[in-house]
C-alpha positions in Angstrom: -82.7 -30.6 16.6 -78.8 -30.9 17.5 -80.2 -33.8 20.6 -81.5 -35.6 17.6 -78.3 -35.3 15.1 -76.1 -36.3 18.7 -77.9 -39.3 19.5 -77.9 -40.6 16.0 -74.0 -40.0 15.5 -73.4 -41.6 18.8 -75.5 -44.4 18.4 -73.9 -45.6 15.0 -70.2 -44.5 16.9 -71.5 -47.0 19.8 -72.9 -49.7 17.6 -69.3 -49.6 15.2 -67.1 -49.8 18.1 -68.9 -52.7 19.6 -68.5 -54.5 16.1 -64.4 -53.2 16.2 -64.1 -54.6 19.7 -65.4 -58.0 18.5 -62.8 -58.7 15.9 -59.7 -59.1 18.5 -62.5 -60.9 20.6 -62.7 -63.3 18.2 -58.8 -64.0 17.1 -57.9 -64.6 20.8 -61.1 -66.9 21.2 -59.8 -69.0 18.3 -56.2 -69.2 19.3 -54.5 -66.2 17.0 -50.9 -66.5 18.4 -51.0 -70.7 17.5 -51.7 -69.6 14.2 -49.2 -67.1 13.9 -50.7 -64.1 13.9 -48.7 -60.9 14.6 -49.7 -57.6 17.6 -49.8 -55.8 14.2 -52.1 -58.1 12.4 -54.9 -57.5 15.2 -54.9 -53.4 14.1 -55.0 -55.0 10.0 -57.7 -57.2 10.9 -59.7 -54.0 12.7 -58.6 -51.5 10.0 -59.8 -53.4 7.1 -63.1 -54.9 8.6 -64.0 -51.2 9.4 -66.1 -51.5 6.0 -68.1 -54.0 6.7 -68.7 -52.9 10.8 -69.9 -49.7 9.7 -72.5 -51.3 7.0 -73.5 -53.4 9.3 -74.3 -50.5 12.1 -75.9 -48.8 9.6 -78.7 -51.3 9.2 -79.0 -51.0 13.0 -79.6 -47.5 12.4 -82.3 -47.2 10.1 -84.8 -48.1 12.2 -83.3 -45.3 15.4 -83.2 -43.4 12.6 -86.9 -43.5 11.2 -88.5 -43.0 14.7 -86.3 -39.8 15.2 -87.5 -38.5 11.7 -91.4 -39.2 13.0 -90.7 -37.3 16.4 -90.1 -34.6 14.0 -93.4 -33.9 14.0 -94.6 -34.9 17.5 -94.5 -32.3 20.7 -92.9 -34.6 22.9 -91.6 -38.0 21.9 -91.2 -40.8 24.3 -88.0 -42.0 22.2 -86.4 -44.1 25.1 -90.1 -46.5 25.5 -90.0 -46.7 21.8 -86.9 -48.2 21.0 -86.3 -49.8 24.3 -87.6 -53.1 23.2 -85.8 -53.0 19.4 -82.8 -52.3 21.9 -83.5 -55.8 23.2 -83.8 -57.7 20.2 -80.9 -56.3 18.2 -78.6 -56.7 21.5 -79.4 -60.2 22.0 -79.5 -61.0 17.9 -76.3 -59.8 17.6 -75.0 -60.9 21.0 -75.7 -64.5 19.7 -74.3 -64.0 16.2 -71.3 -63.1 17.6 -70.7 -66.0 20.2 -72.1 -68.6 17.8 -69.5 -66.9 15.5 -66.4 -67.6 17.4 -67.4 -70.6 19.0 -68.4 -72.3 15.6 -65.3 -71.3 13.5 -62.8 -74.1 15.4 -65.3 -76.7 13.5 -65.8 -75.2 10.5 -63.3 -73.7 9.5 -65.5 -70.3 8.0 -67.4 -67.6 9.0 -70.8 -67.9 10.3 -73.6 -67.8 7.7 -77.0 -68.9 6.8 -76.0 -72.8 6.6 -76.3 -73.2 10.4 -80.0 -73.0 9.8 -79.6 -76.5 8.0 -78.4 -77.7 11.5 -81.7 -76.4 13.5 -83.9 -79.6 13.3 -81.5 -81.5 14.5 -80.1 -79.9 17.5 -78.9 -82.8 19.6 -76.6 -83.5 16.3 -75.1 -80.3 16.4 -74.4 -80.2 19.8 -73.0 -83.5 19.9 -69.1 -82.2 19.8 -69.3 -80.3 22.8 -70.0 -80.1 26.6 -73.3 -79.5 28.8 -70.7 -76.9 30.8 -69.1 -75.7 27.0 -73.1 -74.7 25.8 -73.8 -73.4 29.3 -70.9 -71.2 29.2 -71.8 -69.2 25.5 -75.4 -68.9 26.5 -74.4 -67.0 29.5 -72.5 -65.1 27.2 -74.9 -64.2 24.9 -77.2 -63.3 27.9 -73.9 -61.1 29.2 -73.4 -59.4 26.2 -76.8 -58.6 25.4 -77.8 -57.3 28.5 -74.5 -54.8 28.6 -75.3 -53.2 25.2 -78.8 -52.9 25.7 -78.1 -51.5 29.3 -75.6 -49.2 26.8 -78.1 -48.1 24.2 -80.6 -47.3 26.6 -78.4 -44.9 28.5 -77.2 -43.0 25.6 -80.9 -42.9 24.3 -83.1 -39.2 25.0 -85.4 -39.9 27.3 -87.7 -37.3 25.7 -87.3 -35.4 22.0 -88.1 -31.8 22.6 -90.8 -30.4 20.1 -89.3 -28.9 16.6 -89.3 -25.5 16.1 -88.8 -25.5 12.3 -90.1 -28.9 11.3 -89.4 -28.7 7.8 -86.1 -27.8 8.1 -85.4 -30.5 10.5 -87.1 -33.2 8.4 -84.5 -31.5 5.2 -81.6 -32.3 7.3 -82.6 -35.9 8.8 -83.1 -36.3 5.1 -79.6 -35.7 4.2 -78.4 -38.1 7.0 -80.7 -40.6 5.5 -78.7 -40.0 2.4 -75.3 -40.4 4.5 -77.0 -43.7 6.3 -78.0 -45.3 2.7 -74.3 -44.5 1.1 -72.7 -46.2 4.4 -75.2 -49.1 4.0 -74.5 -49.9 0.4 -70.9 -49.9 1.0 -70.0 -46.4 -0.9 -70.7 -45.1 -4.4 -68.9 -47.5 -6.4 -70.0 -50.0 -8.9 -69.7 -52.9 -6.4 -71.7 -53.1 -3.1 -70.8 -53.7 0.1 -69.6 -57.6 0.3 -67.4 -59.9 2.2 -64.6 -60.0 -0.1 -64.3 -56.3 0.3 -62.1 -56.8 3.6 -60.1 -59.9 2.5 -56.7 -58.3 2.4 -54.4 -60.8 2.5 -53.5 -64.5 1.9 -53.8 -65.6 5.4 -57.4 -67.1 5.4 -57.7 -66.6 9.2 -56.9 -63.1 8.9 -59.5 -63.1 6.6 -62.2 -64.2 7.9 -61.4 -62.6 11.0 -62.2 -59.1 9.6 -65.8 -60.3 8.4 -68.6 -58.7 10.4 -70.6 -62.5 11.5 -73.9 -60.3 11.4 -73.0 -59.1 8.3 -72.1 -62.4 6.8 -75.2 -64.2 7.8 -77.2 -61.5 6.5 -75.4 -61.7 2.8 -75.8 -65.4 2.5 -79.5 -65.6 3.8 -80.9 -65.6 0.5 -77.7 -67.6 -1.4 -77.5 -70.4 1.2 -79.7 -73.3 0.0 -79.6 -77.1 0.3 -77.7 -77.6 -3.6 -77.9 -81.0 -3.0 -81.8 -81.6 -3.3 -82.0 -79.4 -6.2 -82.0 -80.7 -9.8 -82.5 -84.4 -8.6 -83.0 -85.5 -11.9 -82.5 -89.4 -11.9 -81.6 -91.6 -8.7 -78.0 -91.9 -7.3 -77.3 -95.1 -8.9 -77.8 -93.8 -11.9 -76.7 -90.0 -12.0 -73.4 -91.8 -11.4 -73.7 -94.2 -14.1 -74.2 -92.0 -16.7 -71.8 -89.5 -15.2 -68.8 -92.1 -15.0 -66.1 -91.0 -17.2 -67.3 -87.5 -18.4 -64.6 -86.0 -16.7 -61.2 -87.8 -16.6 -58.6 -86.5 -14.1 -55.6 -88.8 -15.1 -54.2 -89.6 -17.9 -50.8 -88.5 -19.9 -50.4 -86.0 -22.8 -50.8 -87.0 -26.5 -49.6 -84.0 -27.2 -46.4 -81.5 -25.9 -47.2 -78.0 -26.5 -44.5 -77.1 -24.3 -40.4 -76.8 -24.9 -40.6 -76.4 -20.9 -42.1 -77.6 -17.9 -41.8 -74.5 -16.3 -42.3 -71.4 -18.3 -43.7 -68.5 -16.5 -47.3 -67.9 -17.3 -49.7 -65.4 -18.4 -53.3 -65.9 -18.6 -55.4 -62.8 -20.2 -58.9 -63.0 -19.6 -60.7 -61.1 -22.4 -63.8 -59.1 -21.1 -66.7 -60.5 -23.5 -64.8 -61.5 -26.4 -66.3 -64.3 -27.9 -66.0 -65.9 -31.3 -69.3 -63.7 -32.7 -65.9 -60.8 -32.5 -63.2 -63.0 -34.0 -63.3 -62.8 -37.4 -61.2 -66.3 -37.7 -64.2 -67.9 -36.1 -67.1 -66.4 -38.3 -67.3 -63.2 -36.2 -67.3 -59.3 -37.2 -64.8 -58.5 -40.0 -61.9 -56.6 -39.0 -62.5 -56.4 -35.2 -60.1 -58.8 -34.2 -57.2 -58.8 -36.5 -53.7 -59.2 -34.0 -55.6 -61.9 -32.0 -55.9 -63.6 -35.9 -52.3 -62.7 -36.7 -51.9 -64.4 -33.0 -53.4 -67.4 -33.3 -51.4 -68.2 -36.3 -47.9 -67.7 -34.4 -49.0 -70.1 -31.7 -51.2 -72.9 -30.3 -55.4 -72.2 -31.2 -58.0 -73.9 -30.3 -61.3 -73.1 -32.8 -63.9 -74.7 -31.2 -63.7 -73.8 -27.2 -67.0 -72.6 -25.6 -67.8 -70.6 -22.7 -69.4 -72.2 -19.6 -71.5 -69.5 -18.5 -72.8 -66.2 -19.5 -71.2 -63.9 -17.1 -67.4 -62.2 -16.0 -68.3 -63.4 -12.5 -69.0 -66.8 -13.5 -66.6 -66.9 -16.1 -63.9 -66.2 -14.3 -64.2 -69.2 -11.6 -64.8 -71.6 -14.6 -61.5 -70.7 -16.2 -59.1 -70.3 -12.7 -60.8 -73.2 -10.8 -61.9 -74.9 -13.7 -65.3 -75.4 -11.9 -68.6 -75.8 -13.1 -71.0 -73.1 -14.0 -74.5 -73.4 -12.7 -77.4 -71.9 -14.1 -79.1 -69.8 -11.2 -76.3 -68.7 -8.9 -73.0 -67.3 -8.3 -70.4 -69.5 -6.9 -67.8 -66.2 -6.9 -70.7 -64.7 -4.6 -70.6 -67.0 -2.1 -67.4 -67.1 -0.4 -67.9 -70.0 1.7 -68.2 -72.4 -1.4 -65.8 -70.1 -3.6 -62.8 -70.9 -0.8 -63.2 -74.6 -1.0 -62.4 -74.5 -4.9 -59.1 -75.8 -6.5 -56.9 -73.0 -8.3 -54.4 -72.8 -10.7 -52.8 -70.1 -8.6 -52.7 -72.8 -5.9 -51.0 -75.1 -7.9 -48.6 -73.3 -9.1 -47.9 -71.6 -5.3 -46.9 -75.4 -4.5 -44.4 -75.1 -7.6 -42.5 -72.1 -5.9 -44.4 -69.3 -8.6 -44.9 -66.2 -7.8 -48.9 -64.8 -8.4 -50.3 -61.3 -9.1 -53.2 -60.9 -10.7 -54.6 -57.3 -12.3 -57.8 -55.7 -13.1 -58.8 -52.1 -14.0 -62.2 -52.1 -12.2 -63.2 -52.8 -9.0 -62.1 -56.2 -7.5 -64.4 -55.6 -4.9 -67.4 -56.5 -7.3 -69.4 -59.8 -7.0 -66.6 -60.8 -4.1 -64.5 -61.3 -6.5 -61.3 -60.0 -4.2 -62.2 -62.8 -1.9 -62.2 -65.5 -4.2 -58.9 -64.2 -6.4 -56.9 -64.3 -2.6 -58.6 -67.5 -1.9 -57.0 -69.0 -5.1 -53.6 -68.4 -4.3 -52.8 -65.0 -6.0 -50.4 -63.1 -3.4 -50.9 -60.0 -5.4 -53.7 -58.1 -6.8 -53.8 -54.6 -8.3 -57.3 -52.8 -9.6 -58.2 -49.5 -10.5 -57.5 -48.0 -6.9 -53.7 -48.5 -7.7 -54.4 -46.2 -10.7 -54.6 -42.2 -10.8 -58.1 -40.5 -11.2 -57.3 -39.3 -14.4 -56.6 -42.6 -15.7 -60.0 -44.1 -14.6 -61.4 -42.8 -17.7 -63.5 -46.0 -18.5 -66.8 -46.1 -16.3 -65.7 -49.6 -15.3 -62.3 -48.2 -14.2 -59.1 -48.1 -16.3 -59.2 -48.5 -20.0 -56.9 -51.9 -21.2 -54.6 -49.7 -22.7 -53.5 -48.1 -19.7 -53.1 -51.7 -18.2 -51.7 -53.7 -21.0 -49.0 -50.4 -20.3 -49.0 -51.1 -16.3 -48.4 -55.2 -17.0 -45.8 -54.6 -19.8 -43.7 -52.7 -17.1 -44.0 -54.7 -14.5 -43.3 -57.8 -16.4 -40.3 -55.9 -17.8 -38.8 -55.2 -14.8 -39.4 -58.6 -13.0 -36.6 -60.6 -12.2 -38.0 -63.4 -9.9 -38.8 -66.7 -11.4 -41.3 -68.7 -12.1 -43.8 -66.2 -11.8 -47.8 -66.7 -12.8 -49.9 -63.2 -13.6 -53.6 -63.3 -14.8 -55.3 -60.2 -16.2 -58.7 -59.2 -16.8 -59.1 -56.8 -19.7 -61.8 -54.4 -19.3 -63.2 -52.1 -22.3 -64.9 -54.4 -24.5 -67.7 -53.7 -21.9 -70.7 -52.1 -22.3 -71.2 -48.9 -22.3 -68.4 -49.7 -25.2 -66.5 -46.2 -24.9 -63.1 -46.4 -25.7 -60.6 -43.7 -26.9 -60.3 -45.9 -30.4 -62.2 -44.9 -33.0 -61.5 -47.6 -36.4 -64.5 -49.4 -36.5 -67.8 -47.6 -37.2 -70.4 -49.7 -35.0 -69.7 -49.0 -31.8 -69.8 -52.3 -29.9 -67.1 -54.1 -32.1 -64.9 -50.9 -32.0 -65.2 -51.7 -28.7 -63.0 -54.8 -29.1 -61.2 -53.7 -31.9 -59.7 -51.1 -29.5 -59.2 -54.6 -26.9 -57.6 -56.4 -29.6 -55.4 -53.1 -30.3 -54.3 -53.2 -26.9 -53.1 -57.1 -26.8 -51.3 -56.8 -30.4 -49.2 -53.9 -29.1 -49.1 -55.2 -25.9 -47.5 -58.9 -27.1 -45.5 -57.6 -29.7 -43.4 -55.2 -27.4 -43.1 -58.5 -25.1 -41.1 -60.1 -28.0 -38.4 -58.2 -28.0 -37.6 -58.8 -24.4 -35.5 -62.0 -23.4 -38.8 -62.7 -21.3 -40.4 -63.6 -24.1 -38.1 -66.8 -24.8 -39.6 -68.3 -21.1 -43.5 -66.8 -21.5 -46.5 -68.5 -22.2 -49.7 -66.6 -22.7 -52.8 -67.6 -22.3 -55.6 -65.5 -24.2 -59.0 -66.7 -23.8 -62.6 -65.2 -23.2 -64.6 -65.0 -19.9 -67.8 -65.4 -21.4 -69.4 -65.0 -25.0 -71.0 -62.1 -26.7 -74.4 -61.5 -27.9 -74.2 -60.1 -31.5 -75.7 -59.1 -33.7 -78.7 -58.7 -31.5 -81.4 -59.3 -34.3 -79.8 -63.0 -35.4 -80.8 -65.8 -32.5 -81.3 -65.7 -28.8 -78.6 -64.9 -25.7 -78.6 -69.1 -25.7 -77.4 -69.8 -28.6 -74.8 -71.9 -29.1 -73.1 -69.6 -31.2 -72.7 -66.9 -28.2 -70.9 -69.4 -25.9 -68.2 -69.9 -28.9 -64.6 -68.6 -27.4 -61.3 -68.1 -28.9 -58.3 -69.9 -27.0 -54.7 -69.1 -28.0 -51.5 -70.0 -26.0 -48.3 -68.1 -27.4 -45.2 -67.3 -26.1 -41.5 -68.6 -26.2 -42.1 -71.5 -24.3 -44.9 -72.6 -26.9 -43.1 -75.4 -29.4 -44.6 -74.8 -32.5 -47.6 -72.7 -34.0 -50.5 -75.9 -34.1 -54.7 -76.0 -34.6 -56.7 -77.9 -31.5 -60.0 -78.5 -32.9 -61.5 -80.6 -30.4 -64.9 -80.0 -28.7 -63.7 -78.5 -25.0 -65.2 -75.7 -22.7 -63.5 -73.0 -20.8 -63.2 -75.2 -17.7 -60.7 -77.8 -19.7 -58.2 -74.7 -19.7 -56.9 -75.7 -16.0 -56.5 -79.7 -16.5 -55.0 -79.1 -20.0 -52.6 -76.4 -18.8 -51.3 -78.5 -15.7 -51.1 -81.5 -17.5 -48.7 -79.7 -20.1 -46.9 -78.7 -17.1 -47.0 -82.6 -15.7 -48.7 -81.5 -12.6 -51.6 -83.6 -11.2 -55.3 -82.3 -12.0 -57.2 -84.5 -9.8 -58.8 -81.5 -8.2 -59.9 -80.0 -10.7 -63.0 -82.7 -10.9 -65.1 -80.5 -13.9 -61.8 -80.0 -15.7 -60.4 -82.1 -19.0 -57.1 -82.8 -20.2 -58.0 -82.0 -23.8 -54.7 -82.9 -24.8 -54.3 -86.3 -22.7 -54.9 -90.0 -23.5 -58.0 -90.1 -21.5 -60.1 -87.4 -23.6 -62.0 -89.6 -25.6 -65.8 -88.4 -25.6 -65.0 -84.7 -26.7 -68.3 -82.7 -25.4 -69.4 -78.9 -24.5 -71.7 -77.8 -21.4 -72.9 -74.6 -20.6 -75.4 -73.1 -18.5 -77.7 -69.7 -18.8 -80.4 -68.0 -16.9 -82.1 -71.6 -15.0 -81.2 -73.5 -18.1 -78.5 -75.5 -20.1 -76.9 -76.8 -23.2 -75.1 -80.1 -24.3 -73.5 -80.8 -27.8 -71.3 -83.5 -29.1 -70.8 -85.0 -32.4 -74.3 -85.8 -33.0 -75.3 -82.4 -32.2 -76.8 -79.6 -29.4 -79.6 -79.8 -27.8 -80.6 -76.7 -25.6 -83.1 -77.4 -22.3 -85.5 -75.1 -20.1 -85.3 -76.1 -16.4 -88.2 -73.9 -16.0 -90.5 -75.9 -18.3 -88.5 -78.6 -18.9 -88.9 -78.3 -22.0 -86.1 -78.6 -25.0 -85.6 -75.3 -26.2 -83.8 -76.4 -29.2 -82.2 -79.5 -30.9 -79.8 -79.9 -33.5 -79.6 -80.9 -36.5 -81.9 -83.5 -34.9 -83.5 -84.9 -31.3 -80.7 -86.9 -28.9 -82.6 -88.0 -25.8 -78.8 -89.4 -24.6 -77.5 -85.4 -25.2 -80.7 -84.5 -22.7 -80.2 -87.3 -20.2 -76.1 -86.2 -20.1 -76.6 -82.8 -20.0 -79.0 -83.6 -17.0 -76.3 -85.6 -14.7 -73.9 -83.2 -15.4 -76.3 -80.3 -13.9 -77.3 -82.7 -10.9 -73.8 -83.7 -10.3 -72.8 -80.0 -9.9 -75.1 -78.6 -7.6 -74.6 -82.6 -5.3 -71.1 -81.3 -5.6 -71.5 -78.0 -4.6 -73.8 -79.2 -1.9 -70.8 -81.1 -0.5 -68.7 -78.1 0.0 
């Protein structure tokens, strides 16, 4: 039984070293030193790809590790024949991963991943940059490297697996490894799984990528990667543009100054779930939101701001990158789209701000570390920065153990401008908090968040701070309540609150214009008189240009579009109009259409 445990342990040692040794492989192969890469930042690169290497040998373990549970139950196993030909395939699989990996990078700039299979019917294309002698050259390398580890794994490989003397025992204890193999696999115990963003450690996008496993990275985007472009092809190109043209306005100056500064320093709170159906100043839940009422009095609020999507994930690129939502993916979750995004972080980096952003779970969930360092934040702190004992929420840390971390760290900053986003937690489900004022438990729930902020802002008043601040409070995504009064579509779920406060804010005001979540980006730069032309899904709600005031969201492979005339909610499924208010608006359908179309052609492009 202990030949069987050895060659198993050894095996996955072999399999992750071979995966380590490819990282500095691949810096030196795409000119590290020129980009300024440090001795040090080869060990980084290893240290925090580990992860990813060891899921990743894991898979190429499972099936080692199934034959040696059968042989469990045979006299004498042949395990060498067996595996010798899965040796071969996984050796040359990931022998040509590898070398496609570095030797595609220098052109595109990414990690490898399952949109090289849109370049296999047209070979001669993709070949075209390159040299007879330059293809010749990686093939023999592949052919190399392949034949070297599956030389390797045959050698460390039992010939012949002994008969078991106490079979059940034996099958107990390869059980337990199973156990060991699946918890390696998934990435550990946590609420997220493993992912790419996971080893992102740093700004340095080469770095970066660098410490991504290329097996692993194809793998994770085989079922995401898609042709975007072909979907959703609603009306020809001619016009999808037409009706399309002026929508979203990138120019434009302000009608209206918010600001006393052009420079404040800026905090933008992201609200875990708190829509308008949980601010009583919007028609929500009596008494579950009353300092973000008391807020929205003392500064800038705008009543009728909706959500683009349905989801934190989701929510969260919509209000940073003021990007479109789509209604059946994840942009966040696919990295090679997520880092070609514009960023308010990234803007203000230009500007000479500092950027930190903070969250109480786990960053690592939906790849959302990848995208945050992506964006420009230099900084980011989640619950592993916190003590066990203050992990007391499922998610992570509860927000008032955070709003505590950011007002000292705020306190004691010195360095200006600075930029910090935060991404409350509690109001989550399961909905426990250590607040107990409200008797239903959900809007306790974000009674206890909007106990948190009140405190939280009004302790940031009396510090001279305050007199340079402007906060941001909005809502990732709406909530769904009560339960028994419409569907998860409605448009009364997308409703958000937005309020900017702070010192730098002139003078308490009401912005009741139709806007989503998106418009947060162009209308925040434009008060700052930076240019938003990047930000192509993004409104200046505030500027001259704004002049067909609209809402879009998406939901589960479906979308909505309202204006003055009214909403009209559509099926993709079916295609079928799921709802129309107060009456029918074939021009609300036909919009709502090109801007669903131009999204995905958009994200196509990336």
């Amino acid at each position: 039984m202990k030949k069987r445990f050895s060659y198993l342990l050894l095996l996955f040692a072999v399999l992750l070293g071979y995966f380590l040794l490819q990282k500095p492989v691949f810096m030196l192969c795409n000119e590290a030193w020129e980009k300024g890469a440090s001795f040090a930042d080869f060990f980084r690169v290893i240290g925090h790809g580990a992860s990813l290497d060891a899921t990743t040998a894991g898979y190429l373990t499972v099936i080692p590790w199934l034959t040696v549970f059968v042989s469990c139950w045979v006299r004498r196993f042949p395990l060498r024949k067996v595996l010798v030909g899965y040796y071969i395939l996984t050796s040359l699989v990931v022998a040509l991963v590898f070398v496609a990996d570095y030797s595609l990078y220098p052109f595109w700039g990414f990690k490898l991943d399952a949109s090289v299979f849109f370049y296999l019917d047209s070979p001669k294309n993709a070949m075209a940059s390159v040299s007879t002698l330059y293809v010749a050259g990686r093939i023999l390398t592949i052919l190399l490297l392949s034949a070297l580890s599956t030389v390797l794994l045959y050698r460390l490989t039992p010939a012949v697996l002994p008969a078991v003397r106490h079979r059940l025992a034996a099958t107990g204890g390869l059980l337990l490894l199973g156990g060991l193999l699946f918890v390696t696999i998934r990435g550990g115990v946590t609420e997220s799984t493993a992912n790419i963003g996971q080893v992102y450690f740093c700004n340095n996008e080469f770095l970066n990528h660098s410490a991504v496993n290329p097996a692993f990275s194809l793998l994770a985007s085989a079922g995401k990667t898609q042709n975007y472009g072909e979907q959703f092809n609603f009306f020809p190109e001619s016009e999808r543009a037409a009706l399309f043209e002026g929508l979203y306005p990138t120019g434009g100056k302000n009608r209206v100054e918010l600001l006393n500064t052009r420079r404040p320093n800026i905090l933008i709170i992201l609200m875990e779930g708190f829509g308008a159906t949980m601010v009583e100043s919007l028609g929500g839940v009596k008494g579950a939101s009353p300092h973000l009422d008391r807020l929205a009095q003392e500064g800038v609020v705008f009543t009728r701001c909706y959500a683009n999507s349905y989801r934190t994930d989701r929510g969260t690129v919509c209000t940073f990158s003021g990007y479109q939502s789509f209604p059946t993916l994840s942009v966040m979750k696919i990295p090679a789209k997520s880092r070609t995004l514009p960023a308010i972080a990234q803007e203000l980096v230009k500007e000479g701000y500092q950027t930190d952003f903070l969250y109480g779970g786990d960053i690592n969930f939906t790849n959302m570390k990848s995208y945050l360092l992506q964006s420009g934040y230099q900084q980011l702190t989640a619950d592993v920065d916190f003590s066990l004992q203050e992990r007391q929420n499922p998610w992570g840390v509860n927000d008032e153990i955070t709003f505590d971390h950011l007002y000292k760290v705020l306190k004691e900053r010195k360095e200006e401008p600075w930029h910090t986003a935060f991404l409350t937690l509690s109001s989550h489900e399961p909905f426990e908090v250590p607040y107990h004022r409200l008797e239903e438990k959900k809007p306790n729930a974000f009674a206890y968040t909007d106990e948190c902020l009140g405190r939280f802002i009004d302790r940031m008043k009396e510090l001279p701070q305050w007199d340079n601040l402007l906060v941001i409070c909005l809502s990732d995504h709406g909530f769904y309540y009560p339960e028994n009064q419409g569907s998860t579509h409605d448009w009364r779920i997308h409703h958000i609150p937005m309020v900017w406060l702070g010192g730098a804010v002139k003078e308490p005001a009401v912005i009741d214009c139709l806007m989503n979540q998106t418009d947060m980006a162009a209308t925040l730069l434009g008060q700052l008189g930076l240019p938003h032309d990047r930000f192509t899904f993004s409104r200046n709600v505030l500027g001259e240009e704004y002049t067909y005031p609209f809402a879009y969201y998406t939901f589960n492979n479906g979308f909505a579009f309202a204006d003055s005339t009214g909403c009209t909610l559509v099926d993709n499924a079916s295609g079928k109009v799921m709802e129309e208010r107060p009456s029918p608006s074939e021009q609300r359908i036909r919009l709502g259409k090109a801007i669903l179309q131009t999204s995905y052609d958009d994200l196509g492009n990336r």
